[in-house]
C-alpha positions in Angstrom: 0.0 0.0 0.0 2.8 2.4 0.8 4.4 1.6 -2.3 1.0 2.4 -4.3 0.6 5.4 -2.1 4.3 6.6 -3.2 3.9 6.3 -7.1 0.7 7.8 -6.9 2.1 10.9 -5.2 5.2 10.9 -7.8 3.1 10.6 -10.7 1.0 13.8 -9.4 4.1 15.9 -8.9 5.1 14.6 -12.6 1.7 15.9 -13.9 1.3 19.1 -11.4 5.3 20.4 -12.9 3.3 19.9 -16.3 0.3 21.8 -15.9 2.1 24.4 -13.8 4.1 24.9 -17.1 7.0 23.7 -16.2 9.6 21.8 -18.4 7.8 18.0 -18.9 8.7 15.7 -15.9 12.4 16.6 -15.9 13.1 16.8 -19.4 13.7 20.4 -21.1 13.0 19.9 -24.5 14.6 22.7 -27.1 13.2 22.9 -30.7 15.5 24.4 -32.7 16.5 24.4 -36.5 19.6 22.0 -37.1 20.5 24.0 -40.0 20.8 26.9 -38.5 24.7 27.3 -37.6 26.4 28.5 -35.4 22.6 28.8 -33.1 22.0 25.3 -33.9 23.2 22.3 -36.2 25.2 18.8 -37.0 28.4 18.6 -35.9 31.1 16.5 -37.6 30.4 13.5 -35.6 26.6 13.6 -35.9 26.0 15.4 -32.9 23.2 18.3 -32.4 25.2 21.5 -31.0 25.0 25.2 -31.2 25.3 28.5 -29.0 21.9 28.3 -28.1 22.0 24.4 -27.4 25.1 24.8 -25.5 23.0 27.5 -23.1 20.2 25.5 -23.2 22.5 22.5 -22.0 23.9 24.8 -18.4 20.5 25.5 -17.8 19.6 22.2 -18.0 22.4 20.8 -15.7 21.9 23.9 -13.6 18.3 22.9 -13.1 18.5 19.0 -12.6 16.9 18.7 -16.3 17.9 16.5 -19.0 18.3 18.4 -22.4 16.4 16.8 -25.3 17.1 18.3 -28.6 14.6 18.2 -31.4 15.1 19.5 -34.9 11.5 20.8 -36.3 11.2 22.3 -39.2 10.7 25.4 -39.2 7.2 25.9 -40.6 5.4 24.0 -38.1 7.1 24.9 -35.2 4.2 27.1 -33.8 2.3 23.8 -33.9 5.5 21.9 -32.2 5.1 24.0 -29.5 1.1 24.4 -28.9 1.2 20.5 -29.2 3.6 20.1 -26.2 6.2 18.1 -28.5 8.8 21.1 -27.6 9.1 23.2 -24.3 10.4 26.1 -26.2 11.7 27.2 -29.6 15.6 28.4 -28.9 17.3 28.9 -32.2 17.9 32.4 -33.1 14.7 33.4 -33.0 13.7 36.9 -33.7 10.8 38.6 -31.6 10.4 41.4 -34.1 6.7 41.2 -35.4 5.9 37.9 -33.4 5.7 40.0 -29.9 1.9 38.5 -29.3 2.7 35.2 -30.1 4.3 33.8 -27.4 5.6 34.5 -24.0 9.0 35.8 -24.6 12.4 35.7 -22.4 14.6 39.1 -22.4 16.5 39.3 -25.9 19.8 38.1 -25.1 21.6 38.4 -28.8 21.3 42.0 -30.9 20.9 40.7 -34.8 20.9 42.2 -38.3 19.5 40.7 -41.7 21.7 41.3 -44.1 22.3 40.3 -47.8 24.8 37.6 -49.1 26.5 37.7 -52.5 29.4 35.6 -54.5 32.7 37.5 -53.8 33.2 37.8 -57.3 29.7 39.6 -57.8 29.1 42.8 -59.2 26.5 43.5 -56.6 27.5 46.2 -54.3 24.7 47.8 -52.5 21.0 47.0 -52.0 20.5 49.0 -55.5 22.1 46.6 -57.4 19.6 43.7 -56.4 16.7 45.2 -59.0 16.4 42.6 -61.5 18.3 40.4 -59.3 16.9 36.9 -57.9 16.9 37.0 -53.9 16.3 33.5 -51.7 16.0 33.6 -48.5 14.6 30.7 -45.5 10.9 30.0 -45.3 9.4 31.5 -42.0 12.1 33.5 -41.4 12.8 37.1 -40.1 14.3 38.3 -43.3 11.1 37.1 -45.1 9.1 39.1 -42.9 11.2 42.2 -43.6 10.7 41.7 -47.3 7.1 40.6 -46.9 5.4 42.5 -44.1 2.6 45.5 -45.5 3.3 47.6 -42.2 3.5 51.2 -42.8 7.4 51.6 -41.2 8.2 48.9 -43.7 7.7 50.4 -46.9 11.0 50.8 -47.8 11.6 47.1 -47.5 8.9 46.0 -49.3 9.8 48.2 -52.4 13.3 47.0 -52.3 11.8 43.5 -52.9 9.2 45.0 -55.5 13.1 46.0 -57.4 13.6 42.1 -57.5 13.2 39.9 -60.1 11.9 37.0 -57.5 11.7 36.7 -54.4 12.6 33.0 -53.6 12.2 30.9 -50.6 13.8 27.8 -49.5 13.7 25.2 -46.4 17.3 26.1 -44.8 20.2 28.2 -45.3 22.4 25.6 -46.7 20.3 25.1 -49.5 20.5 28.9 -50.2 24.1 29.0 -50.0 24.2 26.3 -52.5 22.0 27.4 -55.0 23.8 30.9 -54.8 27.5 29.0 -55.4 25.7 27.0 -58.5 24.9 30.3 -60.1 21.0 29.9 -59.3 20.0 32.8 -57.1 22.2 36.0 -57.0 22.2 37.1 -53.6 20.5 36.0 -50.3 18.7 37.3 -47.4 20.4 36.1 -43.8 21.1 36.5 -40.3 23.9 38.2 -39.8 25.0 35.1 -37.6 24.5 32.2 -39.9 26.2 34.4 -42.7 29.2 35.2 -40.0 29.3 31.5 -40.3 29.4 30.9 -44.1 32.1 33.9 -44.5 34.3 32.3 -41.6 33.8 28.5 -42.7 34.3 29.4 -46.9 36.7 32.4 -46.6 36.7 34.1 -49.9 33.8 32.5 -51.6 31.0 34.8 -50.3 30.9 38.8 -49.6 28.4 40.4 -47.1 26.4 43.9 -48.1 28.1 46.6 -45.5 23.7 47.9 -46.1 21.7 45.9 -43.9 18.3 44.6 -44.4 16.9 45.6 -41.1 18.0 45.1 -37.1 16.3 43.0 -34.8 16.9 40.5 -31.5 16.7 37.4 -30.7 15.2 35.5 -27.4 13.4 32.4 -26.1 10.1 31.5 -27.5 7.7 29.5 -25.2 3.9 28.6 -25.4 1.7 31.9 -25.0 1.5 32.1 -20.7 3.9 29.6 -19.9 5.4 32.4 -18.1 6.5 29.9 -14.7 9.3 28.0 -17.5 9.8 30.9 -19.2 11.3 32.7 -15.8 12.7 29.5 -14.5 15.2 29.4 -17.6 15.6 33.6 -18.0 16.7 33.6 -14.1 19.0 30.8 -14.8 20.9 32.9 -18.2 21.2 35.8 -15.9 23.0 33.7 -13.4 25.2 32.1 -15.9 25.6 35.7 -17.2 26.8 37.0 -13.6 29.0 34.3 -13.3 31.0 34.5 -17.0 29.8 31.5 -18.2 27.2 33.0 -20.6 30.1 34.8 -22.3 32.4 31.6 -21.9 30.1 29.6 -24.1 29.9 33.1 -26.3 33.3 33.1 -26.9 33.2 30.0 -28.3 31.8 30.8 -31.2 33.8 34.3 -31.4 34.9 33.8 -35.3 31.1 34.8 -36.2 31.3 38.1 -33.5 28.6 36.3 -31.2 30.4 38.0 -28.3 30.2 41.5 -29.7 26.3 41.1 -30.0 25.7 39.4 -26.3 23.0 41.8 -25.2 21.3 40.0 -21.9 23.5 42.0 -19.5 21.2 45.0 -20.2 18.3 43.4 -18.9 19.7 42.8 -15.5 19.0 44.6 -12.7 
């Protein structure tokens, strides 16, 4: 009887962490785009890493969690997340235009969309792109700023009227290899994941000093899941006190992730 007793009163805390909002059971489960480098992707040896999954990974131990890394793609990731198949989405993820859709941490990386071309390209500014064909990741930020009717966006949307098409693609690495085939002529990235291509295939690609637009990037969690969501923002802004937020930054210091740290200004 006192064993019955026991797992009955286990299995309600297991379901009561759950309903609260917290991560399920004590697994933290991080959707994320795993071709989304350096936030997110395959490493050489068929591992899932990442900045992001490497700070999702310290919160995790720092929280007695297990980390549980699912790729989604990108498209369906809002249904991912209502579903309960993710806890959060954690990949570069821009708040710009989504403020209302979820319950957001603090922004804890600054980021720009900016355009890609060949090095050898005689595309210099964002002028140049009229009559050009631009590609760029479906459900992504730089789509919206091409796409989105809002009055302070006007000047976006008539750069991409200038364009011959306006094509979009599953992931980056298919846009970085249609624009090295010759099929595209420029693309429209995050400065991070373009950081990553210059660094990675030094000399094949040039980056527009114009940028697209400016934005930041935080934590995505279900719409009033607010008791996760300040479970794992109190736990950056310790690592964050502590150095090892900008330990794990420094990592990936080749694509300038340290210079565009931002958490530290949310931090009383």
């Amino acid at each position: 009887m006192k064993k019955l007793t026991a797992l009955f009163l286990s299995l309600t805390m297991a379901v009561g962490l759950t309903a609260c909002g917290g991560a399920s059971g004590e697994t933290f489960t991080v959707g994320f785009d795993a071709e989304y480098p350096p936030y997110g992707y395959m490493a050489d040896d068929g591992s899932y890493t990442g900045f992001d999954l490497e700070l999702a990974q310290e919160v995790c131990e720092r929280n007695g969690w297990t980390l549980v890394k699912q790729p989604i793609d990108w498209n369906t990731k809002d249904m991912e997340l209502n579903s309960g198949s993710i806890d959060c989405i954690w990949n570069g993820f821009t708040v710009t235009g989504r403020e209302d859709q979820y319950t957001w941490s603090v922004p804890y990386v600054d980021n720009s969309i900016v355009f890609i071309t060949m090095n050898a390209s005689d595309i210099q500014a964002k002028a140049d792109l009229a009559g050009k064909i631009v590609v760029t990741q479906a459900g992504s930020s730089a789509l919206t700023a091409l796409t989105d009717d809002s009055e302070d966006n006007a000047a976006n949307l008539e750069l991409a009227a200038s364009f011959a098409e306006l094509q979009q693609v599953a992931d980056y690495n298919t846009a970085f290899l249609n624009l090295e085939s010759g099929v595209v002529d420029a693309i429209a990235v995050d400065i991070g994941v373009a950081q990553y291509q210059l660094t990675s295939r030094e000399g094949t690609f040039r980056m527009l000093e114009e940028k697209l637009s400016t934005e930041q990037y935080a934590i995505g969690f279900k719409l009033g899941n607010e008791e996760l969501r300040d479970t794992v923002q109190n736990t950056l802004f310790e690592m964050y006190k502590d150095g090892t937020f900008m330990e794990i930054a420094e990592k990936y210091s080749d694509y300038n992730l340290s210079d565009m740290v931002c958490i530290g200004d949310y931090i009383n």
